[in-house]
GUKESE-87833 format. One record per residue: residue in three letters; residue number from 1; x, y, z of N, C-alpha, C in turn. Coordinates in nm, 4 decimals. Layout:
{'ALA'; NUM; {X; Y; Z}; {X; Y; Z}; {X; Y; Z}}
...
REM end
This chain:
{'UNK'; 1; {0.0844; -0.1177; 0.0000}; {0.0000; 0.0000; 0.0000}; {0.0886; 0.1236; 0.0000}}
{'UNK'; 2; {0.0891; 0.2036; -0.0485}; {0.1362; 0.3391; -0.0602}; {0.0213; 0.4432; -0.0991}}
{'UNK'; 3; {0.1141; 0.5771; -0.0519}; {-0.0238; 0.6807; 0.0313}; {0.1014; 0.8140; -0.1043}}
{'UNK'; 4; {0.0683; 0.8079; -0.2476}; {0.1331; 0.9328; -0.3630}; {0.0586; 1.0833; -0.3307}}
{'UNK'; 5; {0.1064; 1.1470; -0.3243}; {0.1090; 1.2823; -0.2456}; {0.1856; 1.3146; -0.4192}}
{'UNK'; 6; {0.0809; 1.4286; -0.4409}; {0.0863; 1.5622; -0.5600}; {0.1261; 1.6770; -0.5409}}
{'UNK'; 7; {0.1474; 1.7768; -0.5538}; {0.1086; 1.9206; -0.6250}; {0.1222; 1.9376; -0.7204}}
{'UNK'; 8; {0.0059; 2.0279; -0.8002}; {0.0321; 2.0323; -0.9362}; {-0.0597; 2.1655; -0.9387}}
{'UNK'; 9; {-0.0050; 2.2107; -1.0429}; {-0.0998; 2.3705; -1.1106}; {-0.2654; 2.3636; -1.0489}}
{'UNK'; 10; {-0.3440; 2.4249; -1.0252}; {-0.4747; 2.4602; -1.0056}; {-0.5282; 2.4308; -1.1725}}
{'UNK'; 11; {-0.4679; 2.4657; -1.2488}; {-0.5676; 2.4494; -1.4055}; {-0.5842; 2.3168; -1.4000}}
{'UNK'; 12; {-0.4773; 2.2438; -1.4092}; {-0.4294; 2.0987; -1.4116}; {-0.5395; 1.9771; -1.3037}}
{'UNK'; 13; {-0.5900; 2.0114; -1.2431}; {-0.6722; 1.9480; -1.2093}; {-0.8325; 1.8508; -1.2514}}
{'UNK'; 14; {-0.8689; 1.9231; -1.3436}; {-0.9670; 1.8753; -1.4421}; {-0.8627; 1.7577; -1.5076}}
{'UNK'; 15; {-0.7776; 1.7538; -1.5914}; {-0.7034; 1.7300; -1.6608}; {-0.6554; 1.5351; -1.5509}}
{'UNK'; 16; {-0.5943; 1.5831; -1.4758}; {-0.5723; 1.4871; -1.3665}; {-0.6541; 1.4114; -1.3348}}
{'UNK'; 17; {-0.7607; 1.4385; -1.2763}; {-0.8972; 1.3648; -1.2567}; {-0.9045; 1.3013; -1.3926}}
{'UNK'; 18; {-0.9273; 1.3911; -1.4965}; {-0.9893; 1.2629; -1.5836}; {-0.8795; 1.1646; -1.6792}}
{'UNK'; 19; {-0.7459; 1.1764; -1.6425}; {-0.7082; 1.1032; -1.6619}; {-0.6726; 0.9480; -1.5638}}
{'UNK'; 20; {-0.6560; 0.9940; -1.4200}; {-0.6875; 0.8785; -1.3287}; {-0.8080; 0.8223; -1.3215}}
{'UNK'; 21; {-0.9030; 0.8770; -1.4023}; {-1.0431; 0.8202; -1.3914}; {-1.0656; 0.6911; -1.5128}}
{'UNK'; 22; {-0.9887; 0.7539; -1.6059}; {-0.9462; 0.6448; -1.6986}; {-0.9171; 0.5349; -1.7110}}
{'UNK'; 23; {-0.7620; 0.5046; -1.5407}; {-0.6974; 0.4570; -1.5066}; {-0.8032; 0.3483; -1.4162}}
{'UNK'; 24; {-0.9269; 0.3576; -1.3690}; {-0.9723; 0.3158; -1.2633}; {-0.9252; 0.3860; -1.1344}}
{'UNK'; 25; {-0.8876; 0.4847; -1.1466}; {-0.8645; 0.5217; -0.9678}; {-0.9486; 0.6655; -0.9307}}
{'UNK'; 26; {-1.0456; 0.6304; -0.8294}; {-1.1312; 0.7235; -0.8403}; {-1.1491; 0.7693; -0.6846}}
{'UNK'; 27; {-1.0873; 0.7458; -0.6068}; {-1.0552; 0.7805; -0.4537}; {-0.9531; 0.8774; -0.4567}}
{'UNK'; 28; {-0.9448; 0.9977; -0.4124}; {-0.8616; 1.0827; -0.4103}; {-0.8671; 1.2249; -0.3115}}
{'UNK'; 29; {-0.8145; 1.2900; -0.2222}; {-0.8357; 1.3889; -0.1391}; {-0.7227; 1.5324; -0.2393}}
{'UNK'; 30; {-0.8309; 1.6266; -0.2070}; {-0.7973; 1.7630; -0.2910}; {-0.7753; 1.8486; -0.2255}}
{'UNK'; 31; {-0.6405; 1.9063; -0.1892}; {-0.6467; 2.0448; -0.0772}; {-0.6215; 2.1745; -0.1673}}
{'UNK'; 32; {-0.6195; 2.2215; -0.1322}; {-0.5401; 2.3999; -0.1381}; {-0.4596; 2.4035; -0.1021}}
{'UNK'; 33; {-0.3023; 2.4207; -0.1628}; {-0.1945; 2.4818; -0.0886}; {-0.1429; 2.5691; -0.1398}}
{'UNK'; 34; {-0.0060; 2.6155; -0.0794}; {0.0633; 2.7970; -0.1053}; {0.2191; 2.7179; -0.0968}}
{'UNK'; 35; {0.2726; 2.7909; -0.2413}; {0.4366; 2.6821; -0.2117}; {0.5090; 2.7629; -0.2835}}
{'UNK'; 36; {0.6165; 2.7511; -0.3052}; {0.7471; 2.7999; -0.4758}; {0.8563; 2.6697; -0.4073}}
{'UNK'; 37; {0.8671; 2.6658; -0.5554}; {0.9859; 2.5903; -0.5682}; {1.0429; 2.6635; -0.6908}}
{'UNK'; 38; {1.0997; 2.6013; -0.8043}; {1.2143; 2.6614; -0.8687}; {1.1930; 2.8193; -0.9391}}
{'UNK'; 39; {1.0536; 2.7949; -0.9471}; {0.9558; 2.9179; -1.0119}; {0.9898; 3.0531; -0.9470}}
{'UNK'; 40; {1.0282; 3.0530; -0.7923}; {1.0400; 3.1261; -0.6719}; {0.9431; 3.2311; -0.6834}}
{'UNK'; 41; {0.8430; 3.2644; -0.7323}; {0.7281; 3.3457; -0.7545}; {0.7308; 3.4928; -0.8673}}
{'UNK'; 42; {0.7119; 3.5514; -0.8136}; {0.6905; 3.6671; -0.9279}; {0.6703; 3.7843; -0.8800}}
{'UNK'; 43; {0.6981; 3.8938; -0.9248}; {0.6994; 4.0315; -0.9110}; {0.5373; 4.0971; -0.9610}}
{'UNK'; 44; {0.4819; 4.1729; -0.8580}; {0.3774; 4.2500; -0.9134}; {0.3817; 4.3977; -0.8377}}
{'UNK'; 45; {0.2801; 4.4486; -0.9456}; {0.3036; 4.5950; -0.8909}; {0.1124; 4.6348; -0.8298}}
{'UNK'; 46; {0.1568; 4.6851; -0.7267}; {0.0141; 4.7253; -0.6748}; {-0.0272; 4.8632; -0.5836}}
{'UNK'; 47; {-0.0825; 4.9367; -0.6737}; {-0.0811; 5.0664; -0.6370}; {0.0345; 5.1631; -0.5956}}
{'UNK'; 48; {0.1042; 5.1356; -0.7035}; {0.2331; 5.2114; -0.7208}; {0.3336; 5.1098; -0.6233}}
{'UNK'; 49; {0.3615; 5.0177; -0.5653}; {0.4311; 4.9583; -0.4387}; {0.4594; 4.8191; -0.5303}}
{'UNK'; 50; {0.6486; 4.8011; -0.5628}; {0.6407; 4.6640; -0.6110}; {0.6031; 4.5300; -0.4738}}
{'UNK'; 51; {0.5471; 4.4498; -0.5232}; {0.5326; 4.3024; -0.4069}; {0.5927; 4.2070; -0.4735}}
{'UNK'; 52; {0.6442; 4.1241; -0.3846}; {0.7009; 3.9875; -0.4287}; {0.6187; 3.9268; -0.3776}}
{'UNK'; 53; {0.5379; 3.8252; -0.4844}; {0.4348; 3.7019; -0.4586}; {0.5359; 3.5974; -0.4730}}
{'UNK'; 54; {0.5796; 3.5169; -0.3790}; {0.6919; 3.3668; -0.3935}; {0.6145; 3.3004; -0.2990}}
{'UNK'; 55; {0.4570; 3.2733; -0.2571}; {0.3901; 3.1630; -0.2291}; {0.3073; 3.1417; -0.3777}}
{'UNK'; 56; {0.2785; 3.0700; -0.4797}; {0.2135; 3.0332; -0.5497}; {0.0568; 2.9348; -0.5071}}
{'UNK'; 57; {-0.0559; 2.9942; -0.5796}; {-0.1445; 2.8809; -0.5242}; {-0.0934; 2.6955; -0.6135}}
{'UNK'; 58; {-0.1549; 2.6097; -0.4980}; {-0.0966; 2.4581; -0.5741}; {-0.1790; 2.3904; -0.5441}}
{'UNK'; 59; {-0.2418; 2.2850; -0.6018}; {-0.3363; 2.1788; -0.5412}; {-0.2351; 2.0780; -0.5055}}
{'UNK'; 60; {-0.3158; 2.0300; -0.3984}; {-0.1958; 1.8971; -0.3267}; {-0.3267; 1.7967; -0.3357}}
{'UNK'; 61; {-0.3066; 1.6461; -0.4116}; {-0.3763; 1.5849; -0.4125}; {-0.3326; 1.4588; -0.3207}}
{'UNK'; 62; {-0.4114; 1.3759; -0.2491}; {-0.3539; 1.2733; -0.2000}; {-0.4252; 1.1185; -0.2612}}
{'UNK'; 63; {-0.3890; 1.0561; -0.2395}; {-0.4397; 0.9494; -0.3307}; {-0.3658; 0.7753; -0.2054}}
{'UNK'; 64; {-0.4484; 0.7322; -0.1842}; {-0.4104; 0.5541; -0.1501}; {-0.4238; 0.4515; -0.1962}}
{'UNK'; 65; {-0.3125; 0.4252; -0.2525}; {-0.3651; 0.2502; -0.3592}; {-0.2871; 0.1729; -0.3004}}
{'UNK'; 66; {-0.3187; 0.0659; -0.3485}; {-0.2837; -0.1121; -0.3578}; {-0.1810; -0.0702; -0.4753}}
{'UNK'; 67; {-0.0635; -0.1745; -0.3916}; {0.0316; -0.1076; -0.4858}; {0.0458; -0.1640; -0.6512}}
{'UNK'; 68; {-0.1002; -0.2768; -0.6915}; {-0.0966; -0.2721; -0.8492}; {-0.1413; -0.1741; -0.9292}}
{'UNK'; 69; {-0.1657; -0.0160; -0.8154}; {-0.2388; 0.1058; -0.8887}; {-0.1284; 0.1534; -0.9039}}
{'UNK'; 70; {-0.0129; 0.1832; -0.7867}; {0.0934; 0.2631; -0.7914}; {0.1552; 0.3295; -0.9330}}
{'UNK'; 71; {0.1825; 0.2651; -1.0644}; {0.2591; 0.2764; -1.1487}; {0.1392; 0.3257; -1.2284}}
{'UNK'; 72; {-0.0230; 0.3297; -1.2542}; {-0.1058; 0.3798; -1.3027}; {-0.1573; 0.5197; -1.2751}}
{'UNK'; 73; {-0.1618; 0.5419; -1.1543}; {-0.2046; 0.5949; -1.0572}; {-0.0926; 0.7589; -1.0884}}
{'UNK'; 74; {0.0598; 0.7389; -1.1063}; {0.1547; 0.7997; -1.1016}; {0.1905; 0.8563; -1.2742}}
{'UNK'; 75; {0.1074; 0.7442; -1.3621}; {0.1158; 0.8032; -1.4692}; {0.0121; 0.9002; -1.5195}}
{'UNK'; 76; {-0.0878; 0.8565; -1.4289}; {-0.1874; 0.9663; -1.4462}; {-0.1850; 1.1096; -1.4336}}
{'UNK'; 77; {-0.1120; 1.1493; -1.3197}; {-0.0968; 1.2180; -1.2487}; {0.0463; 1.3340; -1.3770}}
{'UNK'; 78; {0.0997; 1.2377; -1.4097}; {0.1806; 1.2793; -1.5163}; {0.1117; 1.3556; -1.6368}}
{'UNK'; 79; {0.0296; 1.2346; -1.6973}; {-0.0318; 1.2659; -1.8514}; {-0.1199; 1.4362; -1.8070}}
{'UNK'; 80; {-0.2107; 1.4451; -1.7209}; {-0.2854; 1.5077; -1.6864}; {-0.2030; 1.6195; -1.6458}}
{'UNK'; 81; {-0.0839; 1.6313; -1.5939}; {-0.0573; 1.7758; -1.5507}; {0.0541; 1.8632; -1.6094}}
{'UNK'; 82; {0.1090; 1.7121; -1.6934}; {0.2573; 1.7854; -1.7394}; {0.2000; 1.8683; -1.8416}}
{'UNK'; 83; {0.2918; 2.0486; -1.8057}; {0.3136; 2.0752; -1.9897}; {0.4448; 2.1264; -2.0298}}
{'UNK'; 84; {0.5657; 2.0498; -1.9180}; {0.7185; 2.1138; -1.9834}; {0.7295; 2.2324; -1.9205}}
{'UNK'; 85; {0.6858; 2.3030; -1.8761}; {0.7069; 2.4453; -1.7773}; {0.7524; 2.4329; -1.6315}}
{'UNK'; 86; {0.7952; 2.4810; -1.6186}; {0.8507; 2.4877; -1.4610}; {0.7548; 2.5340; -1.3738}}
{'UNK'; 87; {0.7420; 2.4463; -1.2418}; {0.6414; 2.4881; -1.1751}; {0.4985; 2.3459; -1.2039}}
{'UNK'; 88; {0.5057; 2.2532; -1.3457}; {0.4690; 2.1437; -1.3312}; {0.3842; 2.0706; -1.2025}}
{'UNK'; 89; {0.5218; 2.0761; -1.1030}; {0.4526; 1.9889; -0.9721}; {0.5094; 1.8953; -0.9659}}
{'UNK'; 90; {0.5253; 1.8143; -0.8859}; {0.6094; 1.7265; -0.7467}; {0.4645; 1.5904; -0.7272}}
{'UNK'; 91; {0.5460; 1.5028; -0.7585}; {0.4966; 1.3453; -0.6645}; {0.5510; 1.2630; -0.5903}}
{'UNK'; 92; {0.4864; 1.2266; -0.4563}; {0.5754; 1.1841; -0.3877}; {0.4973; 1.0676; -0.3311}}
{'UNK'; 93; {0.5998; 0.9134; -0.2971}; {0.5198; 0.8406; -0.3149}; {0.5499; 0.7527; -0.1308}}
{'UNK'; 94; {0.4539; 0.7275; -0.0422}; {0.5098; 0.6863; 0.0945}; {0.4169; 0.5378; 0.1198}}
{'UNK'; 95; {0.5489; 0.4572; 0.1599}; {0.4851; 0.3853; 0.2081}; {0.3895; 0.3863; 0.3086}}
{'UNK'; 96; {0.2159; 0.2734; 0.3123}; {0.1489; 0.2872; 0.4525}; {0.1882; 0.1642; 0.5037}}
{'UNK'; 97; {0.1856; 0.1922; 0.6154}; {0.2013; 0.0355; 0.7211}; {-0.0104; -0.0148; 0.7326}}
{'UNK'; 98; {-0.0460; 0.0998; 0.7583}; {-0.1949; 0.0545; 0.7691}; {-0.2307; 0.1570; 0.7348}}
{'UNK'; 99; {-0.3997; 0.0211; 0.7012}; {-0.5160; 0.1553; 0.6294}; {-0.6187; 0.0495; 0.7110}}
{'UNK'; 100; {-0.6974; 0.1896; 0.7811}; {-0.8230; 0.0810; 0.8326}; {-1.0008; 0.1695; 0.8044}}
{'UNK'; 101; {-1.0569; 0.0954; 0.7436}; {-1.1374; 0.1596; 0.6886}; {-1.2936; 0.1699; 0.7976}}
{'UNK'; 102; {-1.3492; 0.3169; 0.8287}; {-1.4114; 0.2555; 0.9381}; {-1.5306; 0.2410; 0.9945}}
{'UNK'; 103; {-1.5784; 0.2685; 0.8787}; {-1.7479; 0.1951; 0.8479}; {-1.7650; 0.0284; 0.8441}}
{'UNK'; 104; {-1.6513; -0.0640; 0.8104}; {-1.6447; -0.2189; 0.8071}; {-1.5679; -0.2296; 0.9343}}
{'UNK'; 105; {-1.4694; -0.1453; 0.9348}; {-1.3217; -0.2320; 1.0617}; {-1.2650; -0.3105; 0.9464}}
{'UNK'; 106; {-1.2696; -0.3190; 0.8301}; {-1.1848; -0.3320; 0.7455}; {-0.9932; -0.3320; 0.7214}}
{'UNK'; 107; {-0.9387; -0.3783; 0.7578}; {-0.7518; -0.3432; 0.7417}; {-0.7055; -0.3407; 0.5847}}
{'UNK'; 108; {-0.6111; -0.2758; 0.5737}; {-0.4946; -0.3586; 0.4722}; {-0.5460; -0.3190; 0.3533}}
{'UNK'; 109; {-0.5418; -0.3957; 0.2286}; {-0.5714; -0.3740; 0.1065}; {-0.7154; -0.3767; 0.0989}}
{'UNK'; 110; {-0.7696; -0.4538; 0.1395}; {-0.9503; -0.4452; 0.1918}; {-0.9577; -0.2934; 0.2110}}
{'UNK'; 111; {-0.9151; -0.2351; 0.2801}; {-0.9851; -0.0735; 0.3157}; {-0.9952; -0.0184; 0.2124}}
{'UNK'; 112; {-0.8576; 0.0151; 0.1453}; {-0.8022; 0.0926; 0.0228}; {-0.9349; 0.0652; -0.0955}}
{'UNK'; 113; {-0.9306; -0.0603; -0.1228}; {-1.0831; -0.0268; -0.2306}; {-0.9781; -0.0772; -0.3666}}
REM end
């Protein structure tokens, strides 16, 4: 079982979904986050006063499969968000020791679905 952790562009999300949906993987948690990485943000001007914006908005998706999704699951996440620009987005993939699901009391690959 492994627990792939995203960020990827805010546009990119439509895009993502329906390509893991493709995949069969249709369990997934969607946050809001604020990040820079190589992009380090951008310069704007606002009411005469320059600002440095270097938090970017990012969706962080989380996702738990059985690890015969893992390699599907990760290409999805690819097809759907890449477009060669910097700023793309980050996957990261962690092992779980447990998943217990808790409407059954369900463990293990049983929970995951």
């Amino acid at each position: 079982m492994k627990l792939i952790i995203a960020y990827i562009q805010p546009e990119k999300l439509t895009a993502v979904k329906q390509s893991l949906y493709a995949r069969e993987v249709y369990k997934l948690s969607v946050t809001n986050a604020l990040g820079c990485g190589q992009q380090k943000g951008y310069h704007e001007t606002y009411r005469g006063a320059d600002i440095e914006v270097n938090l970017l908005k990012k969706i962080r998706l989380e996702i738990a499969v059985n690890d015969d999704f893992v390699e599907p699951t990760v290409q999805g996440i690819i097809e759907g968000a890449k477009s060669g620009q910097i700023g793309d987005g980050k996957i990261f993939i962690i092992s779980l020791s447990e998943c217990i699901r808790i409407r059954t009391g369900e463990t293990g690959k049983d929970a995951i679905g």
